[in-house]
N, C-alpha and C positions, 0 to 999 in steps of 0.2 A: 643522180642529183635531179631536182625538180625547179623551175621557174614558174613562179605563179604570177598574173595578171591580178586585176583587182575588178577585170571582167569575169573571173573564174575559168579561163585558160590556164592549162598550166603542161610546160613541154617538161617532156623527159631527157636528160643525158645521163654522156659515159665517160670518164675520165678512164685513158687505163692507167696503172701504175707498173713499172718495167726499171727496176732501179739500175738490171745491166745492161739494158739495149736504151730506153728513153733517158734514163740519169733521176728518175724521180722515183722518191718514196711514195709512200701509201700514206702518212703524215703530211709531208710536204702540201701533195696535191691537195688534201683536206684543208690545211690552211690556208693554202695559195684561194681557196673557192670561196672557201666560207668566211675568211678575215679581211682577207686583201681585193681580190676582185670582184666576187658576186655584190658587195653593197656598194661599187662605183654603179650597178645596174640599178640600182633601186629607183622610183618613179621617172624613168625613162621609158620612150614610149620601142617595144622590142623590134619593132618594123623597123629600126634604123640600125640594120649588122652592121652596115660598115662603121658606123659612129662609136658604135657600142666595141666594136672587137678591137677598133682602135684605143680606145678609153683602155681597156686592160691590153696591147699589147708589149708588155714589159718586155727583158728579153728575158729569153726563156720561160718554164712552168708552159711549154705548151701542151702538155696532158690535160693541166689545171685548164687552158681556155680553150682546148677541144670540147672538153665536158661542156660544158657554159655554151660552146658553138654548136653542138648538136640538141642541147633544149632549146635555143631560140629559135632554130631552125624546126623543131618538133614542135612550135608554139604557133609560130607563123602559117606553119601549113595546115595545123588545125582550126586556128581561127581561120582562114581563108576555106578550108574544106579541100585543100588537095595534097595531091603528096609532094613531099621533097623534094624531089627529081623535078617536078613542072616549077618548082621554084628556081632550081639552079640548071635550068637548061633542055628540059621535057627529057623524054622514053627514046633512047633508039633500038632497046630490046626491054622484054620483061624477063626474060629469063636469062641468071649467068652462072657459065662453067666454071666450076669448082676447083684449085688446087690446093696442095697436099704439104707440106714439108716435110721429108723424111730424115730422121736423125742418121749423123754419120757415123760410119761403123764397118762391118766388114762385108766386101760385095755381096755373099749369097744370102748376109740376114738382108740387107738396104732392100735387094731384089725382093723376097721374100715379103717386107713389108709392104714394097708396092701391092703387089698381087693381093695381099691383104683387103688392101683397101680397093683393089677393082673391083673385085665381090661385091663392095660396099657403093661401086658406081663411079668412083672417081677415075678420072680419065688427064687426070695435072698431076705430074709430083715435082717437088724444086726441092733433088737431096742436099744437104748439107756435106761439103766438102773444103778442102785448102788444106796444105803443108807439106804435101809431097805430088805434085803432077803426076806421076807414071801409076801409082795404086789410086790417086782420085780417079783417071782415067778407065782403071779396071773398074771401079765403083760403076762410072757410069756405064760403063760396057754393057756391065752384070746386067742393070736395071734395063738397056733399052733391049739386050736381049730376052727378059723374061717377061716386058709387058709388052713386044711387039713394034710394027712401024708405027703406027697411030695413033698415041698417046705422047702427048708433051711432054718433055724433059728440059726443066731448067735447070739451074745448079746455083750455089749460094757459096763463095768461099768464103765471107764475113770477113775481107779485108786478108786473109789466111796465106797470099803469094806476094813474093817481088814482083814486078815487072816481068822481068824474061822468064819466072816459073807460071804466069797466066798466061804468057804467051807459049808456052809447051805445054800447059794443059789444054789450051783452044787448038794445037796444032794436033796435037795426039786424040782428041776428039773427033777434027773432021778428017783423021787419018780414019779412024775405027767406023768412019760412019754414023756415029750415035745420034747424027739430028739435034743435037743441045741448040733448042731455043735460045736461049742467053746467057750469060753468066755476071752474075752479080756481084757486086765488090769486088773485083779481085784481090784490087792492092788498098792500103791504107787509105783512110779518106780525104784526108790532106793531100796525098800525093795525085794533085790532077792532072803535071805531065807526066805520072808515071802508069796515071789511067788511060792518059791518050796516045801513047805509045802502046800500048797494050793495043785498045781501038786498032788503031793505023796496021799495026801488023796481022790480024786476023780474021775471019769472015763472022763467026761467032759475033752475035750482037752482045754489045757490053753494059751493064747494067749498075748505075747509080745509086746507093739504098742509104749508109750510113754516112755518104758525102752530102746525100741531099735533105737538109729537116727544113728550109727558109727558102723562099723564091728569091735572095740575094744569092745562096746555094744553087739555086738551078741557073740563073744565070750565069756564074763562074762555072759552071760544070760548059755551062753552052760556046762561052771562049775561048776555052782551053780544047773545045769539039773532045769531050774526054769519056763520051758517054751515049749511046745510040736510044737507051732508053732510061726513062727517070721512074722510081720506086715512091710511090706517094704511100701515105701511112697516116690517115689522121690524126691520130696522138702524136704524131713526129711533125705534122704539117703546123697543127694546132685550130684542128676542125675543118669543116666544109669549105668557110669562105677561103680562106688560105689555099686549101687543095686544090681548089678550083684555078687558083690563081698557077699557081708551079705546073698544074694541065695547062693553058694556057702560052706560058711561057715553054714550056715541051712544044707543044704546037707551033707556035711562033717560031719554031727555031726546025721544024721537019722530026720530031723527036716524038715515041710514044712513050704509055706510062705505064705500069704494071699496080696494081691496088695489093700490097701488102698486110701479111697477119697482125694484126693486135692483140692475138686472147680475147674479143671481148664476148661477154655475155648475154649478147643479143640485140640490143639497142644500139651500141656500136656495128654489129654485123648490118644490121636493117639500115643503116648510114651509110656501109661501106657498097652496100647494093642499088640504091640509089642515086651515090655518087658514080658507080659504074654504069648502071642504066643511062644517066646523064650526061657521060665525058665520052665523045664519039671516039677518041686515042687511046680511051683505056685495050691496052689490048688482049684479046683471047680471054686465060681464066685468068680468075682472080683469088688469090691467097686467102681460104680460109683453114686455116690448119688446128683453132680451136675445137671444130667440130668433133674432129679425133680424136681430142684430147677428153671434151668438159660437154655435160651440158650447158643450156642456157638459163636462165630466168625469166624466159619470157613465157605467156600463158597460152594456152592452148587458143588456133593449131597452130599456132609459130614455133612453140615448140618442138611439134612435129616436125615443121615445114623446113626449118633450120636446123635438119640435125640427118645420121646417116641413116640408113639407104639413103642415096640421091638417083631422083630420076633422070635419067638423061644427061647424069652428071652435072647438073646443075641447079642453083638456087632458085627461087622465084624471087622477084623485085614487092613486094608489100606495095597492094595498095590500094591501102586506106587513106587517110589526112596524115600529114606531119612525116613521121619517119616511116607510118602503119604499121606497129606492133604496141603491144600492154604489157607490161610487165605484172608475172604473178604476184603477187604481195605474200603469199605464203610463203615461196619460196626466196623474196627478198628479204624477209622475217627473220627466215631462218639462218641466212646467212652475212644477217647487218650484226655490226660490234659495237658495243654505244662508250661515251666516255665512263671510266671506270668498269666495265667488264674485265673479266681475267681470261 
């Protein structure tokens, strides 16, 4: 999506659409943009996010006012001439380390796919596990044994345990040694004393993702102390200034934050890189697992630059003005739908 000035500024965003993990269509968001909140924007001057993101923040559709948050934010930096990042907080690196999500499945493929992808430079995986502790366990065995000591191992159970089965998978883990950086969701997202019992019993860092989409969310996460670190998501936050905000609130409270996958196709990723360059909490690597999947749409050499081999394992931060990347128009040509296409 594009926001134009009537200076002839005109910022880029990304909505994603995720109807099983966000709750929105690819209709939905389209309406939410183009009917309902893009024309509360119109002859409003864009330098004013906080005015503006309030004007649309309804509840929910925060895919719809991510999109809308990452063009104002790509407008703002262009007309000023810098990048995103010296908007929301300057550089404390230019470059960030990459992770992976590996689908779940049975130890020696999981391993297998790591290794895969270390060929490819990546030095992060967060396998996907939950519903049985003692063969998730072996999962991750599998993996820390065939990529070595020095590669990050998170884990994701999507909500997938009880209580006392997250706490037999973090105990069975630091029995085996595996190093597991954090574990993500264990238990349902509602259940915040049955996160912080979790917490409290285990040394494993415990990790917040589908409990936290609102910074009234990260605050309730922060009372119930149910959560050692918070999983930010733009499309889940509902853009930059939002994200910024639930960093903040992580911070305020002794807590880091992990920068979670989107899928997106470029302009979101160059958002999600900047937001990391910027947030001193974010920690280690940061979840890009589209890479693996898709390419981008962005025009060369971000194309390049955002896709695998990675060097060092890691992304470079753009920077140019705004988010610093361009989208190819050939290849958004080719895969825009207009109304009435079949």
């Amino acid at each position: 999506m594009e926001i134009e000035t009537d200076e002839g500024v005109t910022g880029v965003g990304e909505a994603q659409v995720d109807i099983g993990f966000f709750g929105h269509a690819l209709e939905e968001v389209q309406v939410a943009i183009e009917d309902y909140l893009g024309p509360q924007l119109i002859g409003k001057d864009p330098f004013d996010r906080e005015y503006l993101m309030g004007l649309i923040d309804y509840r929910g559709n925060s895919c719809a006012k991510a999109g809308i948050d990452l063009a104002l934010h790509d407008l703002i930096g262009k007309a000023l001439g810098v990048p995103v990042s010296t908007l929301i907080g300057g550089r404390h690196r230019t470059r960030v380390p990459v992770a992976l999500e590996i689908a779940g499945g049975p130890p020696e493929e999981m391993a297998k796919e790591c290794l895969r992808f270390m060929d490819l430079g990546v030095r992060a995986f967060k396998p996907k596990i939950g519903g049985d502790p003692s063969r998730d366990a072996d999962r991750l065995r599998a993996i820390r044994e065939a990529v070595g000591p020095e590669v990050s191992i998170r884990a994701d159970a999507n909500q997938g345990y009880t209580p006392k089965e997250a706490i037999r998978l973090c105990r069975l883990a630091e029995r085996y040694g595996i190093g597991l950086e954090l574990l993500e969701q264990p238990v349902t997202a509602w259940d915040l004393q049955g996160m912080a019992l979790v917490r409290r019993s285990v040394d494993t860092l415990i990790e917040a993702d589908e409990g936290c989409y609102t910074i009234h969310d990260a605050m309730q996460i922060v009372r119930h102390e149910a959560a050692d670190v918070l999983n930010i998501k733009i499309g889940k936050a509902g853009g930059l200034y939002h994200a910024k905000k639930i960093a903040a609130v992580a911070e305020s409270a002794g807590l880091k934050c992990v920068l979670g996958t989107a899928f997106g196709l470029g302009v979101e990723m160059a958002a999600k890189l900047q937001l990391a360059a910027s947030t001193a909490i974010v920690t280690d690597a940061v979840e890009f697992t589209e890479i693996g999947l898709h390419g981008s749409l962005l025009a060369a050499p971000f194309d390049e630059r955002f896709a695998l081999p990675l060097e060092d394992g890691c992304l470079p931060v753009p920077e140019g003005p705004g988010l610093g990347v361009t989208l190819a128009e050939a290849k958004v040509g080719e895969y825009t739908v207009r109304n009435g296409d079949e």
